[in-house]
C-alpha positions in Angstrom: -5.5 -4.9 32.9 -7.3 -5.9 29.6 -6.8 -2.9 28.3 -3.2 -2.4 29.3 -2.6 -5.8 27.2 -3.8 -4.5 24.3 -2.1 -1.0 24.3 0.9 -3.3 24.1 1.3 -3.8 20.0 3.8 -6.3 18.6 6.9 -5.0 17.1 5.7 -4.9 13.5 3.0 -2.0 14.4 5.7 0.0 16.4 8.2 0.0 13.4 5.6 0.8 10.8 4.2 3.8 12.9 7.7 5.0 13.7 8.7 5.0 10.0 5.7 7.1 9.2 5.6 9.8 11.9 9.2 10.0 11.6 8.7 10.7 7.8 6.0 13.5 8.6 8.6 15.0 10.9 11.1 14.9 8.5 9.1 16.4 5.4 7.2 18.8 7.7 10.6 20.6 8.6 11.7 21.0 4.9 7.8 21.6 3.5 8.8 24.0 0.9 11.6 22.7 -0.2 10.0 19.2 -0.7 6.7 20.5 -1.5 7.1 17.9 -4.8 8.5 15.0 -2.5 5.4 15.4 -0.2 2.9 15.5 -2.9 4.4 11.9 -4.8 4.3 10.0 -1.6 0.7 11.4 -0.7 1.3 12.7 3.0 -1.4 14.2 4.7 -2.7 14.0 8.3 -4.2 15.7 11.2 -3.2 16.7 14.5 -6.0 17.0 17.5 -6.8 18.4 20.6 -9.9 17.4 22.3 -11.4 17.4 25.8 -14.2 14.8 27.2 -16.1 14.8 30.4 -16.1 11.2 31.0 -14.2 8.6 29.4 -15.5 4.5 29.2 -13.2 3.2 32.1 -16.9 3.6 34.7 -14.9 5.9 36.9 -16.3 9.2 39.0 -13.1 10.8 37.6 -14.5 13.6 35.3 -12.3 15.8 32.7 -10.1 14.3 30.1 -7.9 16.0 27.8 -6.5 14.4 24.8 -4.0 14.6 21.9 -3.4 12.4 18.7 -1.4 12.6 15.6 -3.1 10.5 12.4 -0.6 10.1 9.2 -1.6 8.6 6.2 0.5 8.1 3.2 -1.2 7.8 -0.3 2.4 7.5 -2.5 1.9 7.3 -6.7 1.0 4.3 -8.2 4.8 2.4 -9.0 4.2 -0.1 -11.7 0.9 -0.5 -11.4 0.6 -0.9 -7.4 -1.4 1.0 -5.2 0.4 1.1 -1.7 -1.3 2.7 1.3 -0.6 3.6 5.0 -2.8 5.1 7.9 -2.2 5.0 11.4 -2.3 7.1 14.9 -1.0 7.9 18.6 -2.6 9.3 20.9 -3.3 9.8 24.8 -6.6 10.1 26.0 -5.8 11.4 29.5 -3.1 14.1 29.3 -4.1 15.2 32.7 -3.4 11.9 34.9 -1.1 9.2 34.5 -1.5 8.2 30.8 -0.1 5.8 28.2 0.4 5.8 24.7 -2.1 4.0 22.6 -0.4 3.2 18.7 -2.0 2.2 16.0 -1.3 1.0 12.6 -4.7 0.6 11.1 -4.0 -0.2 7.4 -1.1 -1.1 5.8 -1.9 -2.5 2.1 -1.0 -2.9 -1.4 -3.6 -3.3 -4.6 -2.7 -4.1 -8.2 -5.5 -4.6 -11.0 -4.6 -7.5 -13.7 -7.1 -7.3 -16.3 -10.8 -8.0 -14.9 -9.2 -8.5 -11.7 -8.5 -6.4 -8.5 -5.5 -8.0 -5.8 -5.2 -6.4 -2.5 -3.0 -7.6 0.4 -2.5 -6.3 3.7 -4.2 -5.0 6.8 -7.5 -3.1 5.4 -10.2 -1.7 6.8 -13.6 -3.8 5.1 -17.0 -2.3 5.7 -19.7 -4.4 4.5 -23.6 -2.8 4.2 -25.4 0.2 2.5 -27.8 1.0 5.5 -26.7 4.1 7.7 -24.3 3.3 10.2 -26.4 0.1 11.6 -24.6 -2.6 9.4 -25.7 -6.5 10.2 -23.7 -7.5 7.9 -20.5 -6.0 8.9 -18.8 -8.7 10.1 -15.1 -7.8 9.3 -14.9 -4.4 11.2 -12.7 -4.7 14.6 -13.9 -1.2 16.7 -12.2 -0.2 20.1 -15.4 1.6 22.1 -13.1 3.1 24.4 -11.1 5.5 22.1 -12.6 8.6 22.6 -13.4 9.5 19.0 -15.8 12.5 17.7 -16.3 10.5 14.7 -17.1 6.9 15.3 -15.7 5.7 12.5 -12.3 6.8 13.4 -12.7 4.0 16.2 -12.4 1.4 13.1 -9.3 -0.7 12.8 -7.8 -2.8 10.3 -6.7 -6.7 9.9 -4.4 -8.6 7.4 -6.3 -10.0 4.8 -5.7 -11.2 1.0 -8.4 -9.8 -1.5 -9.2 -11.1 -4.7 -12.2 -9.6 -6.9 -13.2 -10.3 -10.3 -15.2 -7.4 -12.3 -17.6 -8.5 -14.8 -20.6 -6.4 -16.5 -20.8 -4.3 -13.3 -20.9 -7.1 -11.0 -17.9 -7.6 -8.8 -17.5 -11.1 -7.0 -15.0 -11.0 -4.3 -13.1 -13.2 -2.1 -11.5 -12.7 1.4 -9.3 -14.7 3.4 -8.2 -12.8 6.9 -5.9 -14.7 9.0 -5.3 -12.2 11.6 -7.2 -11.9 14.7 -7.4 -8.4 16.8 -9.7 -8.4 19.3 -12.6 -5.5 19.8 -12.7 -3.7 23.0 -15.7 -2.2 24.3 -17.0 -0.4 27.7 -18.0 -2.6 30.5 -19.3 -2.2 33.9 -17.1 -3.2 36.9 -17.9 -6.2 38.5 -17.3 -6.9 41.8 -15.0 -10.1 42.9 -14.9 -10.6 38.8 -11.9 -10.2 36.6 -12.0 -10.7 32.3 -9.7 -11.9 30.2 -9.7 -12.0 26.7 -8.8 -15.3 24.8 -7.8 -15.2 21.1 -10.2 -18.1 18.8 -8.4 -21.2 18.1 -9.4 -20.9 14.5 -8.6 -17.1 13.5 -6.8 -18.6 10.5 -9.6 -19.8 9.2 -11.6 -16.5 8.5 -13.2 -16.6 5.1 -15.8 -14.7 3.3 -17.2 -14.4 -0.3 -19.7 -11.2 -1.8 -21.4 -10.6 -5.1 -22.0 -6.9 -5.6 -23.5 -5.2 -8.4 -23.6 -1.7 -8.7 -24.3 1.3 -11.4 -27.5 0.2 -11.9 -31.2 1.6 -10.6 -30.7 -0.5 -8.2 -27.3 -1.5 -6.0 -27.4 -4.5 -4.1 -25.1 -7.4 -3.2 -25.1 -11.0 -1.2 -22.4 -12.0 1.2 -21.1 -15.0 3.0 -18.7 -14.8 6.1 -17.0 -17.9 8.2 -15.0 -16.8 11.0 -15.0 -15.7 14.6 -17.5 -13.7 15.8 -16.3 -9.7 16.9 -19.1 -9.6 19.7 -17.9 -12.3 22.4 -19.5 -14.3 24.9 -18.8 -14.4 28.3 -17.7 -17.8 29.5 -16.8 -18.6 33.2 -13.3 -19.9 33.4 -13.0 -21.2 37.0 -13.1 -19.3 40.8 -10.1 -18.6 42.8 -8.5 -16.7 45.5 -8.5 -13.5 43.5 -12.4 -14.2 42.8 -14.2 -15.4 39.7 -12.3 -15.5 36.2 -14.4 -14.8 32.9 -13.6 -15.0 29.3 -14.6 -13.3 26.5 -15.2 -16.1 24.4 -15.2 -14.9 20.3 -17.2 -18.2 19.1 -17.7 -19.2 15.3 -19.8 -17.7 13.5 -21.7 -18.0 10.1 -23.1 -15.0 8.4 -25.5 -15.1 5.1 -26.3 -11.0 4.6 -27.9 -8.7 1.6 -28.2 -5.2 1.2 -30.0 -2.8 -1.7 -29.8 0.6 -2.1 -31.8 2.7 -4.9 -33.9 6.3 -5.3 -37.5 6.3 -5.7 -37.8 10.1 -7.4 -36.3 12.2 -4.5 -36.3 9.5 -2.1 -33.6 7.3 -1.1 -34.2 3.4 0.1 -31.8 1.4 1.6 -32.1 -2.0 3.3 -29.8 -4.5 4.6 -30.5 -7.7 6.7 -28.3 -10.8 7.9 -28.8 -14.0 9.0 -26.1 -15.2 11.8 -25.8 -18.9 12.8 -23.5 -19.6 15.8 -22.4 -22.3 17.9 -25.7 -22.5 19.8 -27.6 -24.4 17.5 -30.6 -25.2 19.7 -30.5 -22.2 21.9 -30.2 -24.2 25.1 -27.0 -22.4 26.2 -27.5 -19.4 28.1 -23.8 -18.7 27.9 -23.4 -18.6 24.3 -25.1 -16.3 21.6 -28.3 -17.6 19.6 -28.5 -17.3 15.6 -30.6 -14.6 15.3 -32.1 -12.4 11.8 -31.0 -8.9 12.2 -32.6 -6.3 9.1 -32.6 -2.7 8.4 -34.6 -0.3 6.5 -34.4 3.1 5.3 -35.0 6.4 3.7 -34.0 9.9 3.3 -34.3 12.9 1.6 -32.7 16.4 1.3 -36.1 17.9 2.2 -34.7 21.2 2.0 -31.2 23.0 0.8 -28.9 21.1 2.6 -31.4 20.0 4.8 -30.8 15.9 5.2 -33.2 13.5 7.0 -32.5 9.7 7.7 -34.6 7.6 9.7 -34.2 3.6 9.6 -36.6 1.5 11.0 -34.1 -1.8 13.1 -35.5 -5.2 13.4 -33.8 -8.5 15.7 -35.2 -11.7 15.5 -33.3 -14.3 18.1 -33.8 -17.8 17.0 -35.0 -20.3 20.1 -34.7 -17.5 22.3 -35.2 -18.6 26.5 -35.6 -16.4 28.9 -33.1 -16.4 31.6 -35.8 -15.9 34.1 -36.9 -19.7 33.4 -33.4 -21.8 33.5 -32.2 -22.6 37.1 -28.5 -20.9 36.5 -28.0 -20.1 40.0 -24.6 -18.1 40.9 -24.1 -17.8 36.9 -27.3 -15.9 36.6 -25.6 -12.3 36.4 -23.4 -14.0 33.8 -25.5 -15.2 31.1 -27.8 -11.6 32.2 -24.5 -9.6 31.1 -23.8 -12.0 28.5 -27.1 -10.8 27.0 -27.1 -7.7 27.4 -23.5 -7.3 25.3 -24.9 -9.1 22.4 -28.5 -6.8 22.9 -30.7 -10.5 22.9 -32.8 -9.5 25.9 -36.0 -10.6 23.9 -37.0 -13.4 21.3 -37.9 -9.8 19.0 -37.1 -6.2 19.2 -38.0 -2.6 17.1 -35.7 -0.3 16.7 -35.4 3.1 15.1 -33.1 5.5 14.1 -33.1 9.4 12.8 -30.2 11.1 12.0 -31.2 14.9 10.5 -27.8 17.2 9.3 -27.8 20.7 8.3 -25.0 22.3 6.6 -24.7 26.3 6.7 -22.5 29.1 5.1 -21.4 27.9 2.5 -20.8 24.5 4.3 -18.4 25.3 6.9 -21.0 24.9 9.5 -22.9 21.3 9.9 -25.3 20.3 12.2 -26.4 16.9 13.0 -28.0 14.4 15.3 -27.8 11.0 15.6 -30.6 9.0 17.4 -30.8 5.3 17.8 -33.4 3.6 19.9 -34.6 0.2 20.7 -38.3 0.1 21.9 -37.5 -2.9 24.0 -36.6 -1.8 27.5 -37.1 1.8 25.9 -32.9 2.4 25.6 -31.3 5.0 23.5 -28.4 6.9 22.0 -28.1 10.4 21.0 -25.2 12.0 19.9 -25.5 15.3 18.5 -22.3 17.3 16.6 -21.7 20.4 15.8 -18.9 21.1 13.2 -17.3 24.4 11.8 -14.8 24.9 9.9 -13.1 27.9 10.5 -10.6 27.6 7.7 -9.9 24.9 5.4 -7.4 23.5 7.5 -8.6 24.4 11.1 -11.7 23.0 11.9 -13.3 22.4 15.7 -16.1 19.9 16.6 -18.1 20.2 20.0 -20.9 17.4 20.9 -21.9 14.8 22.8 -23.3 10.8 23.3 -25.9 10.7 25.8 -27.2 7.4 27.0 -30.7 6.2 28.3 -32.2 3.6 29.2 -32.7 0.9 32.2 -29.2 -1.0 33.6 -30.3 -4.0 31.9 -30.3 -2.9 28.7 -27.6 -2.2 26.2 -27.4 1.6 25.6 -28.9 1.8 29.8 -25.6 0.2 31.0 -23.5 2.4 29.1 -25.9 5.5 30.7 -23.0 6.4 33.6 -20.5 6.9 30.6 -22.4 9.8 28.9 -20.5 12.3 28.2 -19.6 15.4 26.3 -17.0 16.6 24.0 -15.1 19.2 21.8 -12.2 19.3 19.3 -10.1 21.1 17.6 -8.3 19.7 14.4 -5.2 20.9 12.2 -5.2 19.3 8.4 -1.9 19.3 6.5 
């Protein structure tokens, strides 16, 4: 039902998307004539073809084929303003009954004034230099439940208003994001329980401030975010005929975060670590998340031609951390259990690690690469390795794979029955 809800997008989204599929329609069937047309308003795209053996939904039902169309338009700067457009449809389930999912997931406009940089409109913002494991990105809204071959196509945007000031390679920004679109990610069915999601009461109120400085030997930056948390709680709402109603509950949230990036000789360093206050102040409620110190560290090197290798090294700290095993919850138990296990604070301090090694072949049309990430607590993991080739340079095909591990009550072991693996194929214009 959740989902359902949110495949419904307001009016806005549907008109935008419309306007620019129906423009790729339009210049697609006159491509040569309006080869010039094409090229000022910056069209390009993809259209995909994919097939997974599991999805998210928790289901025995095995096999899904897909198919999405992505857009983007990149037109030429008109007095000085920047405008750009991305968005995507798609159906993850062409075989069965299936819906639509659209998505408009930026829709902006920049201008620089002098020393100063403007942006307005909804933008993707991805805070952190460490690989892929971000504390500190607070802005990004993720649905889990697309089935993507690259994650980071499971990003979407909000509206915000953008203001940075450049000075001597430092760049101080400020961030005001007043819309609210709530994450969506995999979980287990639970019996005689049904979850709704519930929009924060202060979403207006999202604020956030960074100081970055880059160019130098060394890039680094601080941050400050006020705002809603993405990763919810789970509150119990009341019990009725239809069985017991939960919440998820996106509670307030401060974030204080910095990250460094710089090369010692052939080696690259990275780091990033944030500290998150929440509502939970003295860790007494096992229904809300405690502030917690979350840091990453890195390195890598091309050890050999084209040969890559990452590996971070993933630290949590959870403040005034109790464990549910000594509070007399009763029938709420399994709550606050799942409740933990979402926001991965099953232990006052967990080690992590992750390696990710790539390979790129012939000429790089071929890539290999392998993403591990681990946490040593509970002894649960993720690996998702991903072959792709390109066989031209506008036909390329992907085939991989996420593979989960780990006990139920941990955070990659719940997600272990919704392993699964996949392959692509992808047409650039």
């Amino acid at each position: 039902m959740m989902s359902l809800r949110r495949a419904r997008w307001k009016s806005s989204n549907q008109f935008f998307l419309a306007l620019l599929f129906l423009s790729q329609a339009c210049f697609a069937t006159s491509f040569a004539q309006s080869e010039s047309l094409v090229d000022r308003l910056g069209i390009t795209g993809s259209l995909r073809a994919s097939y997974w053996n599991r999805d998210k939904s928790y289901t025995d039902e095995r096999g899904y084929t897909g198919g999405s169309a992505w857009l983007t338009l990149r037109p030429q700067e008109f007095y000085g303003f920047k405008f750009y457009a991305d968005g995507f449809v798609q159906a993850q389930n062409l075989s069965r009954e299936e819906y639509s999912r659209l998505d408009l997931r930026e829709f902006y406009v920049e201008k620089s004034v002098g020393d100063f940089d403007f942006k307005m409109g909804r933008a993707i913002t991805v805070w952190g230099r460490a690989d892929k494991i971000n504390p500190t990105d607070v802005f990004t809204v993720r649905n889990y439940k697309l089935l993507m071959t690259d994650d980071e196509d499971q990003r979407t945007g909000t509206f915000q208003l953008q203001t940075t000031y450049n000075w001597q390679g430092y760049r101080f920004s400020a961030l005001w994001v007043p819309e609210w679109r709530s994450p969506i990610y995999p979980i287990p069915p639970l019996t005689g329980v049904r979850i709704i999601d519930q929009t924060p009461q202060e979403k207006q109120e999202q604020m956030a401030f960074k100081i970055d400085r880059s160019g130098g030997s060394v890039d680094a930056s601080l941050s400050y975010f006020k705002g809603s948390n993405k990763l919810p709680d789970l509150r119990f709402i009341r019990v009725d005929a239809a069985g017991v109603l939960i919440a998820f509950d996106y509670g307030d949230i401060e974030m204080y975060g910095a990250d460094f990036a710089t090369n010692i000789g052939e080696y690259g360093i990275r780091g990033e670590v944030a500290y998150t206050k929440t509502d939970d102040n003295d860790g007494d409620n096992p229904f809300v998340q405690n502030s917690q110190v979350y840091a990453v560290v890195g390195i890598d090197r091309t050890l050999v031609e084209n040969f890559n290798l990452n590996v971070q090294y993933l630290f949590k700290h959870v403040i005034d951390y109790q464990s549910l095993d000594s509070l007399a919850l009763g029938p709420l138990q399994s709550l606050a259990e799942q409740g933990a296990i979402n926001s991965n604070q099953i232990a006052k301090n967990q080690s992590g690690i992750s390696i990710r090694p790539s390979y790129k072949m012939y000429n790089d049309t071929l890539e290999l690469e392998v993403a591990v990430v681990s946490w040593l607590e509970g002894w649960n993991s993720l690996v998702r390795p991903k072959i792709t080739y390109a066989f031209t340079d506008s036909f390329k095909g992907v085939l991989g794979g996420e593979f989960y591990s780990g006990p139920d009550d941990t955070l990659f072991g719940r997600l272990q029955p919704t392993s699964t693996g996949f392959a692509e194929l992808r047409w650039y214009f």
